[in-house]
MMTF fields as JSON, N, C-alpha, C and O atoms, coordinates in Angstrom:
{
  "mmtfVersion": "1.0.0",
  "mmtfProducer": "UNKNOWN",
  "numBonds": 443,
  "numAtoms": 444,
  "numGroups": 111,
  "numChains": 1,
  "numModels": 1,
  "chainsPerModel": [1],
  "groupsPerChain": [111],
  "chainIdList": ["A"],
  "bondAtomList": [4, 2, 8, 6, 12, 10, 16, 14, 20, 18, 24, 22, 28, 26, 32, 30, 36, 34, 40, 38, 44, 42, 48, 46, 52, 50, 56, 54, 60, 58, 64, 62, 68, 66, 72, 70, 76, 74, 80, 78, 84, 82, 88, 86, 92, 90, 96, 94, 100, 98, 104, 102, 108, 106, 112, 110, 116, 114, 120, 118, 124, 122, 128, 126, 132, 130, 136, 134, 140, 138, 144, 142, 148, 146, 152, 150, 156, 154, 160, 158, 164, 162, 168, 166, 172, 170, 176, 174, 180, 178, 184, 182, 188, 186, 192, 190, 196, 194, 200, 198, 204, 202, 208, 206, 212, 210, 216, 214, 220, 218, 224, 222, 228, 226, 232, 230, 236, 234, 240, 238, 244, 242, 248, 246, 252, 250, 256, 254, 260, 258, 264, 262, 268, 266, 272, 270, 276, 274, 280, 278, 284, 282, 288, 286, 292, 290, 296, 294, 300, 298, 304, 302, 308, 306, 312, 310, 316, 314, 320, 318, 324, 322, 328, 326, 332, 330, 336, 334, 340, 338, 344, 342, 348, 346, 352, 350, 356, 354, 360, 358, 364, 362, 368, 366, 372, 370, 376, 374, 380, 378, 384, 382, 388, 386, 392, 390, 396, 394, 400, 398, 404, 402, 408, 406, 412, 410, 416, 414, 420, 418, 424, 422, 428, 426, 432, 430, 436, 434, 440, 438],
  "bondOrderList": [1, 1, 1, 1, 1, 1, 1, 1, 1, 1, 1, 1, 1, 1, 1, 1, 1, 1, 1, 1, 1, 1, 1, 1, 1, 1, 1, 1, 1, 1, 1, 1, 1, 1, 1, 1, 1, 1, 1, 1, 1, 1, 1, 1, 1, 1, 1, 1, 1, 1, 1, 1, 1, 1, 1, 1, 1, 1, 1, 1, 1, 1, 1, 1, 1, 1, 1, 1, 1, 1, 1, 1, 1, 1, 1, 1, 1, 1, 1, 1, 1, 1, 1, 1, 1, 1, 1, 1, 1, 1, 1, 1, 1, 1, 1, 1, 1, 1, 1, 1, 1, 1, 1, 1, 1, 1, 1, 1, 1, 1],
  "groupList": [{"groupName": "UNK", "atomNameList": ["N", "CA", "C", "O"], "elementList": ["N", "C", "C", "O"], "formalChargeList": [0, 0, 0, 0], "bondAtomList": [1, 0, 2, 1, 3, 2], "bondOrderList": [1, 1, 2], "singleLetterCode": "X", "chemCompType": "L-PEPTIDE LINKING"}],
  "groupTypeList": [0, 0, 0, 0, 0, 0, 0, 0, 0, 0, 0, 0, 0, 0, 0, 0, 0, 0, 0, 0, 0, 0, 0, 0, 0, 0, 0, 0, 0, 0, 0, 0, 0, 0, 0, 0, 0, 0, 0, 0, 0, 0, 0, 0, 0, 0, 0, 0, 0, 0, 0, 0, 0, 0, 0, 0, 0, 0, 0, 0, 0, 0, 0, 0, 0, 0, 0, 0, 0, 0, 0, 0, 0, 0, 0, 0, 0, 0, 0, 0, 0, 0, 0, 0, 0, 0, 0, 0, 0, 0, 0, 0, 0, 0, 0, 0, 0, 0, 0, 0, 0, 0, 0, 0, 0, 0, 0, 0, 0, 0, 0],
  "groupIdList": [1, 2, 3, 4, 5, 6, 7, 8, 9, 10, 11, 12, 13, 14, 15, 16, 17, 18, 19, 20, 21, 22, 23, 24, 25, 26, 27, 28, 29, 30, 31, 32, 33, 34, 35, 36, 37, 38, 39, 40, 41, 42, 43, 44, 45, 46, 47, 48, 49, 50, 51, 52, 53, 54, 55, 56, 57, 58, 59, 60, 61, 62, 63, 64, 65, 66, 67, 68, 69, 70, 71, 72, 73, 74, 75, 76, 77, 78, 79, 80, 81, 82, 83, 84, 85, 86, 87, 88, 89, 90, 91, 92, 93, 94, 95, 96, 97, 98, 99, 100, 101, 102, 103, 104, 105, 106, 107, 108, 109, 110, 111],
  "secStructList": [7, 7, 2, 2, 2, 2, 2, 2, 2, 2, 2, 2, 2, 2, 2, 2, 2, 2, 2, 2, 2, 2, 2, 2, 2, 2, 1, 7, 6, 6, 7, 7, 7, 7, 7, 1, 2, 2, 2, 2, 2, 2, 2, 2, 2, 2, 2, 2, 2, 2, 2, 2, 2, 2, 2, 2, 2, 2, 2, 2, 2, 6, 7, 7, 7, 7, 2, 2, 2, 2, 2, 2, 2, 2, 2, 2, 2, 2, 2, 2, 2, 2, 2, 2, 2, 6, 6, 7, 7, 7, 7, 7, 2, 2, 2, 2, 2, 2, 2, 2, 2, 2, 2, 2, 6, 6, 6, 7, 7, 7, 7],
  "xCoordList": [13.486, 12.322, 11.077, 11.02, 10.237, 8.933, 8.291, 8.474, 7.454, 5.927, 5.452, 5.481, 5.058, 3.929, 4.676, 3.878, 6.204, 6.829, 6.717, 5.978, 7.598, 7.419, 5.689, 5.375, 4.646, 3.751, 3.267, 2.522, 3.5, 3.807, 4.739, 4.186, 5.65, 6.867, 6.301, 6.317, 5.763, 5.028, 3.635, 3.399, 2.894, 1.87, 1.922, 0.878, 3.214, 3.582, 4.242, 4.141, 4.847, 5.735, 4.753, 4.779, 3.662, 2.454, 1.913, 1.847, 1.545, 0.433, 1.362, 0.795, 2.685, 3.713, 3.786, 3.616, 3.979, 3.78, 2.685, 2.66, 1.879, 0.552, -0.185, -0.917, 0.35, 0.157, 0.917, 0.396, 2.773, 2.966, 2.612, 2.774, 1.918, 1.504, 0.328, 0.443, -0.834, -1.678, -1.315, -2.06, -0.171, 0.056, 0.671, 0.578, 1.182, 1.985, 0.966, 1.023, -0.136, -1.572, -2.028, -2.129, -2.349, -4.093, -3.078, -3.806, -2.011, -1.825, -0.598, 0.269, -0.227, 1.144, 2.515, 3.389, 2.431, 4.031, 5.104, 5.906, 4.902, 5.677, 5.976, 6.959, 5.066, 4.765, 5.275, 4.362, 6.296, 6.596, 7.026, 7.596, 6.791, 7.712, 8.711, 9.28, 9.039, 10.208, 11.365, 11.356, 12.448, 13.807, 14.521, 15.567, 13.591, 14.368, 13.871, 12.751, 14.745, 14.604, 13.355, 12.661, 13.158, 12.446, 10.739, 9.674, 11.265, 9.791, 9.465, 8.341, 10.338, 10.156, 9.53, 8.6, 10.39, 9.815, 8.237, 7.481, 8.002, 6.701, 5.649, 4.758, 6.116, 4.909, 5.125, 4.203, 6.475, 6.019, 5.276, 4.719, 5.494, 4.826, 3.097, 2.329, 2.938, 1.243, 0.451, -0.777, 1.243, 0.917, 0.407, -0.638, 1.685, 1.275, 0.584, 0.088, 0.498, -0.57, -1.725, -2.239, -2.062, -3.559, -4.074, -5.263, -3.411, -3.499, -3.788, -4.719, -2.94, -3.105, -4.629, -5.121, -5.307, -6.071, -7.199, -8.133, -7.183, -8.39, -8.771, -9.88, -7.377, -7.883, -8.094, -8.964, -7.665, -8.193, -9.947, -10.62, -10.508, -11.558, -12.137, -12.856, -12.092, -12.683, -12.759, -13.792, -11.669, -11.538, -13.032, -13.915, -12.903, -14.164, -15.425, -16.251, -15.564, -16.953, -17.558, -18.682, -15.929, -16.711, -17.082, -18.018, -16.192, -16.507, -15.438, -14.569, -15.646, -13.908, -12.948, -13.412, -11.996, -11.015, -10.349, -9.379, -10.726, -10.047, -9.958, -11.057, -9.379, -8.58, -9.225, -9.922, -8.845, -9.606, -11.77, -12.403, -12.306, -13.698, -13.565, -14.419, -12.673, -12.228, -12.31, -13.019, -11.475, -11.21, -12.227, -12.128, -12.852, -13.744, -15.107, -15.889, -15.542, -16.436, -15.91, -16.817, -14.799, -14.589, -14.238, -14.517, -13.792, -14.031, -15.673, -15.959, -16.756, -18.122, -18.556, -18.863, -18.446, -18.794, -17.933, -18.312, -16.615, -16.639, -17.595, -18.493, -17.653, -18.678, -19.874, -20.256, -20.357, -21.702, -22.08, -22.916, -21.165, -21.176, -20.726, -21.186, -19.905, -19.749, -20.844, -21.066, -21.87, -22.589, -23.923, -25.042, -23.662, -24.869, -24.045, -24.875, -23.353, -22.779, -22.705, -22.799, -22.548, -22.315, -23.72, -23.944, -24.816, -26.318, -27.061, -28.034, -26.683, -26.859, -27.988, -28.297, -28.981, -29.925, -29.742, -28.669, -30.75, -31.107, -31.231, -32.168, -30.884, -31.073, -32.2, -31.997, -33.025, -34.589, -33.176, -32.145, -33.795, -33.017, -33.302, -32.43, -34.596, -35.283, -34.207, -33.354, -34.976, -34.207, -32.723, -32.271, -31.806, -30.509, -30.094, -28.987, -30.471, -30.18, -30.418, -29.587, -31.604, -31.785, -31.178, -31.063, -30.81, -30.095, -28.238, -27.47, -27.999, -26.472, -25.523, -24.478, -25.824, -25.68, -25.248, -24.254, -26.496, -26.322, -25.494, -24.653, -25.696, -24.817, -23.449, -22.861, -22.779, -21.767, -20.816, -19.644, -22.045, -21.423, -21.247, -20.963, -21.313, -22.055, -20.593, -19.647, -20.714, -19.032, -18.296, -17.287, -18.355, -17.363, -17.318, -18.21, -16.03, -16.112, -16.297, -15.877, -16.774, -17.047, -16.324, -16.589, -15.362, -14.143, -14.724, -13.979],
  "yCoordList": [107.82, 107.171, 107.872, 109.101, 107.273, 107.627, 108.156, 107.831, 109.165, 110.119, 108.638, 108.55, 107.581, 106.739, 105.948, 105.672, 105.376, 104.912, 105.929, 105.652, 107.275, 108.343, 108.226, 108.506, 107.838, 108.072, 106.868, 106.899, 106.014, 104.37, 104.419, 103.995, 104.727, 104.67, 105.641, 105.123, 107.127, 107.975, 107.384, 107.67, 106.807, 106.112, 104.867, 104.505, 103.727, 103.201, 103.647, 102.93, 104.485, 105.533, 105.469, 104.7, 106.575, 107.146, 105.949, 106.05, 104.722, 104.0, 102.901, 102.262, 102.948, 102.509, 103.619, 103.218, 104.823, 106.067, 106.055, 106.269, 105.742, 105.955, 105.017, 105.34, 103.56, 102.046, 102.451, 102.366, 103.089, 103.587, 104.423, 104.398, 105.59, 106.507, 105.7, 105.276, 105.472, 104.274, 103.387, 103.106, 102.919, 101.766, 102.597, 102.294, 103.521, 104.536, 104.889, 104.467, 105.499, 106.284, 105.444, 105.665, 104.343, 103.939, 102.224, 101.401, 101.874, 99.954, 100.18, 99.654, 101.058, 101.08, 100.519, 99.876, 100.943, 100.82, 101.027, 100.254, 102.705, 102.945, 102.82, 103.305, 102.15, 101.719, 100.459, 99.756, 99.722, 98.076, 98.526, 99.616, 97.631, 97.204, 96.468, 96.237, 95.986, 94.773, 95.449, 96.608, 94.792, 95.378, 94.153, 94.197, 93.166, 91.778, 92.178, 92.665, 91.953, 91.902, 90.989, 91.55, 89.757, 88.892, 89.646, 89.934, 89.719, 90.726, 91.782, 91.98, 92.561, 93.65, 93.867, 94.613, 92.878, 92.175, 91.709, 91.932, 91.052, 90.507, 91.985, 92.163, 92.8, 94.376, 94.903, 95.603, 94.818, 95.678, 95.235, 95.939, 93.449, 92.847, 92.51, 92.041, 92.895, 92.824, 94.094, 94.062, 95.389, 96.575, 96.707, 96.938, 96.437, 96.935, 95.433, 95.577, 94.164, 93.439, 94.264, 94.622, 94.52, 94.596, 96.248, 96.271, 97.109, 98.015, 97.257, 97.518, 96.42, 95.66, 94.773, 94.244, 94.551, 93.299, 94.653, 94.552, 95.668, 96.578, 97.224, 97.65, 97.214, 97.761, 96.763, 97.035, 95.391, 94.608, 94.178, 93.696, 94.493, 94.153, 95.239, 94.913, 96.397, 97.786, 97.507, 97.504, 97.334, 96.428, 95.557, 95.797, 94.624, 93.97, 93.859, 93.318, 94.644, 95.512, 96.613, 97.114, 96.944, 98.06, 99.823, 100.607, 99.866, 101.018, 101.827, 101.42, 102.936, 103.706, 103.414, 103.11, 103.522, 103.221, 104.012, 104.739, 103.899, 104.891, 104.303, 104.088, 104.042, 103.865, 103.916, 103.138, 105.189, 105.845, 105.654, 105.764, 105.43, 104.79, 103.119, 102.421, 102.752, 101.476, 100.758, 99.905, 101.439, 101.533, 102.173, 101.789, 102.72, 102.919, 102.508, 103.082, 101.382, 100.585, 99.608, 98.777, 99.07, 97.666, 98.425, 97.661, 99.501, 99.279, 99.94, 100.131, 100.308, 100.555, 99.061, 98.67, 98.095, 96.455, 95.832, 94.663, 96.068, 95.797, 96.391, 95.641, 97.681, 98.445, 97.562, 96.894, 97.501, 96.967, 95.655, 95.465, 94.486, 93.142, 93.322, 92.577, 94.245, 93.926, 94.538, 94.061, 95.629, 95.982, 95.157, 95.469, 94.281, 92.992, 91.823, 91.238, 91.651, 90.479, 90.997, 90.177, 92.267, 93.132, 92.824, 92.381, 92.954, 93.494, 92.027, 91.979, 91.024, 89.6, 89.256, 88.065, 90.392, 90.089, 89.235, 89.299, 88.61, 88.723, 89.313, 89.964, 89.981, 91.07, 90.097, 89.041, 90.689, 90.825, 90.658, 91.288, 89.557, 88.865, 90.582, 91.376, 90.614, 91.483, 93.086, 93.642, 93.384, 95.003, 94.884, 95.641, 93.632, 94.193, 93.861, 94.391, 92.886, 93.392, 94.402, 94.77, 95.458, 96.375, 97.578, 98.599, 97.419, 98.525, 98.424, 99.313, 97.029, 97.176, 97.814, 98.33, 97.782, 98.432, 100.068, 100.727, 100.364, 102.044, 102.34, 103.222, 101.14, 101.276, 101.317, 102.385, 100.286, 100.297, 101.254, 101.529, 101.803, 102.815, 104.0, 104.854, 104.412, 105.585, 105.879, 105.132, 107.758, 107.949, 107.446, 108.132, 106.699, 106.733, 107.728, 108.549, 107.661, 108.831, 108.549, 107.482, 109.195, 108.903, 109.298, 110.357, 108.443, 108.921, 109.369, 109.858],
  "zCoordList": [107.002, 107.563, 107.015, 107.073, 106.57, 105.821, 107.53, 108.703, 106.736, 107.805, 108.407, 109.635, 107.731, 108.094, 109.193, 110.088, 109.507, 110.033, 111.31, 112.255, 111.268, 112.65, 113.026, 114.183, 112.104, 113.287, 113.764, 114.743, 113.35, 113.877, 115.182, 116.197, 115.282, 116.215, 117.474, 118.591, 117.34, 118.166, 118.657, 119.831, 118.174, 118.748, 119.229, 119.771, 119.199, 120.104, 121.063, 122.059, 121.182, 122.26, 123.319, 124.28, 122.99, 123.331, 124.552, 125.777, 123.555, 123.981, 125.289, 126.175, 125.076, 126.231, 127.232, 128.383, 127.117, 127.943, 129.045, 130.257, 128.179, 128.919, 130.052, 130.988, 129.552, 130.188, 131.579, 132.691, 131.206, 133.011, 133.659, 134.88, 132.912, 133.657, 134.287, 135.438, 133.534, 134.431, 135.428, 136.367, 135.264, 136.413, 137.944, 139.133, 137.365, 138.593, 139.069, 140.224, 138.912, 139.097, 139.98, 141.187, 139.344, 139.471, 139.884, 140.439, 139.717, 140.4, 140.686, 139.987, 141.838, 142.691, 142.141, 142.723, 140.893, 140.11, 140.952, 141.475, 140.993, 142.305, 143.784, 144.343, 144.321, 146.189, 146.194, 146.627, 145.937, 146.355, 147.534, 147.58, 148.889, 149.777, 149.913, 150.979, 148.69, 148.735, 148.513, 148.098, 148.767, 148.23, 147.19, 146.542, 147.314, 146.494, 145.007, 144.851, 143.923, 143.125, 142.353, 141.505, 142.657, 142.095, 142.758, 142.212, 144.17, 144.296, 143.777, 143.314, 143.776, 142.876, 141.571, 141.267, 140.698, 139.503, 139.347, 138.402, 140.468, 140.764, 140.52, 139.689, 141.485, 141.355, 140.335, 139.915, 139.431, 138.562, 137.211, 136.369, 137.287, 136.72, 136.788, 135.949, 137.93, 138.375, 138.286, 138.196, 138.312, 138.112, 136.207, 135.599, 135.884, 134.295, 133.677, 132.56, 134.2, 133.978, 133.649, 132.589, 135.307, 135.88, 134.649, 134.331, 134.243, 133.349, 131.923, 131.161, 131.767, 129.755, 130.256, 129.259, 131.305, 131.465, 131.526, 130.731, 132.242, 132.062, 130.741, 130.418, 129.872, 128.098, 127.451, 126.624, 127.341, 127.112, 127.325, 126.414, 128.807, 128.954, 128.373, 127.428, 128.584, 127.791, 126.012, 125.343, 125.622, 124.26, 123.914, 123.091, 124.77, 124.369, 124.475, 123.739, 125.855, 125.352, 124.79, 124.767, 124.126, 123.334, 124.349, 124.194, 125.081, 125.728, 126.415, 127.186, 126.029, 126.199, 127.579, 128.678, 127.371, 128.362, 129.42, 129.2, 130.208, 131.81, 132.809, 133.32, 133.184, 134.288, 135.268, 135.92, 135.332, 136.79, 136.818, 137.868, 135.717, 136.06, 136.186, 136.733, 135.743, 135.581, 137.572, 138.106, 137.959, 139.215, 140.003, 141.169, 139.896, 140.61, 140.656, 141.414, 139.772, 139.221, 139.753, 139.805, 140.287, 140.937, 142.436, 143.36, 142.816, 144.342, 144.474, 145.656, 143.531, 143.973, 144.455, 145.581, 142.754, 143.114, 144.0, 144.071, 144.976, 146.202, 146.97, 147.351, 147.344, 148.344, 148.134, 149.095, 147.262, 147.334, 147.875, 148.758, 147.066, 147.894, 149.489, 150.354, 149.748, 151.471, 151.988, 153.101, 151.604, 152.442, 152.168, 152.574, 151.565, 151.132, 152.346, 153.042, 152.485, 152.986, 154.508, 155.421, 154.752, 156.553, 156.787, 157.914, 155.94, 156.473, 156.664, 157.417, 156.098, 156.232, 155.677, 155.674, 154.992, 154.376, 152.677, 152.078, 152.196, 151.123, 150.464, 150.927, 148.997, 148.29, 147.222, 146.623, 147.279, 145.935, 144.696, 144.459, 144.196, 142.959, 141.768, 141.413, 141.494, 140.551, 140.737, 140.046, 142.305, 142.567, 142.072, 141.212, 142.819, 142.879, 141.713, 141.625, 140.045, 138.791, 138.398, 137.568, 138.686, 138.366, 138.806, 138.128, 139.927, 140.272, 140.638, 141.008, 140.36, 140.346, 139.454, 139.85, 138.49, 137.411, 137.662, 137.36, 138.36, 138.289, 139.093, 138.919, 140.822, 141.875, 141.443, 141.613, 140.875, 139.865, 139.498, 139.754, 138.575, 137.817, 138.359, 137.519, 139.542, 139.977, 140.177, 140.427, 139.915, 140.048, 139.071, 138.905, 138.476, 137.142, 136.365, 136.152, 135.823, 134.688, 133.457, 133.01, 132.895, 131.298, 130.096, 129.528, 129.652, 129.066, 127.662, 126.813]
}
């Protein structure tokens, strides 16, 4: 086997390695409650989805990939819409483009 093949074969290894360590981590690979097979199937199929659909989106905008800011940038933009939706106000069109963003991001990590 040619060098260029072993590091072909190790960096798909790698990049499969890493997709479960992500899904075990960060989208409950490991936590099903089911004992049925077809359910089962179902989580472990929605786990390592929801991981290929976050490098994918990272993919296309162009901005490094983690997980763990990944995830914490969508439960900030939950936090934020419920405490817009608890407080029953209107949010200023202007302020809250300007500052969702940062709200957002805040706490992410920067891979």
């Amino acid at each position: 086997m040619s060098g260029k093949d072993v590091m072909e074969y190790y960096r798909t290894r790698f990049q499969i390695k890493f997709c479960f360590r992500d899904a075990k981590s960060f989208t409950g690979l490991m936590q099903p409650q089911a004992m049925d097979v077809t359910e089962l199937s179902f989580n472990f199929n929605a786990s390592l989805t929801s991981v290929n659909l976050a490098k994918v989106l990272a993919k296309e905008k162009r901005i490094p990939f983690s997980m763990a800011s990944r995830k914490e940038m969508i439960h900030n933009a939950y936090l934020l819409e419920r405490f817009i939706c608890v407080s029953g106000m209107r949010p200023n069109r202007r302020l809250y483009d300007k500052l969702v963003k940062e709200l957002v991001e805040f706490a992410a990590i920067a891979a």
